[in-house]
N, C-alpha and C positions, 0 to 999 in steps of 0.2 A: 156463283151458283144462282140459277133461277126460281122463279118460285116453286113452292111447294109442289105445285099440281104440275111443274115438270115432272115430279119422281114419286109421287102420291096422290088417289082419289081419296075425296072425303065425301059421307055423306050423312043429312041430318038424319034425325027419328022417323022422319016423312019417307025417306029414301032418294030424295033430291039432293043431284051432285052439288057441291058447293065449297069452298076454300073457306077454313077455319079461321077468323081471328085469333091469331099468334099473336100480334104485337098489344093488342087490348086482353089478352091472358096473362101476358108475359112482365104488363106495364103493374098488374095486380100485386099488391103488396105480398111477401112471404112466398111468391110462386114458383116453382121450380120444374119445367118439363124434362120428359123423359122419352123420348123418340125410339123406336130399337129399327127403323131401320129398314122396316118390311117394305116389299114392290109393290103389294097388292091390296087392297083392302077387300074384306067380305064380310057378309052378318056372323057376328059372334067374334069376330078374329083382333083381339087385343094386340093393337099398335102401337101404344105407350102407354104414359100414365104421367098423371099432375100432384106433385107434391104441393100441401102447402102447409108453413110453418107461421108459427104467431104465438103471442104470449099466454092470448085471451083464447077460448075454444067459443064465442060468440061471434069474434073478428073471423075468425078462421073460418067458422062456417057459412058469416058473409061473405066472404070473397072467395069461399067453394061455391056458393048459390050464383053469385056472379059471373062464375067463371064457367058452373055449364051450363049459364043463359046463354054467354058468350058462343060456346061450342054447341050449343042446339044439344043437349043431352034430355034424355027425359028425365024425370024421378027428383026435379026438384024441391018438391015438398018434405021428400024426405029425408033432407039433408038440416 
């Protein structure tokens, strides 16, 4: 399989195309992705989702802060 942006566009908050850090999400302690699959990407259209699991709800919401710096998400303050 080739990479991602064979068979998916990503793009940030800005709206610039851009290939995700997967393996620096992935490397994140308690992370668990969840892909469904879709061809196509557009505003609004939920692609997957990031579980993450951990003992502490502090860890957990560092390595969610981490994780959508990682992915360019916005609304990190309010995690």
């Amino acid at each position: 399989m080739g990479s991602s942006s064979d068979w998916d566009t990503w793009f940030d908050a800005d709206g610039q195309q851009r290939e995700p850090d997967w393996l620096g999400v992935l490397i994140l302690p308690g992370t668990h992705l969840h892909l469904y699959g879709k061809l196509g990407a557009r505003a609004g259209r939920k692609v997957g989702h990031l579980i993450i699991t951990g003992s502490e709800v502090a860890g957990v919401k560092t390595v969610a802060r981490r994780a959508a710096e990682l992915l360019g998400l916005p609304g990190l303050h309010t995690v």
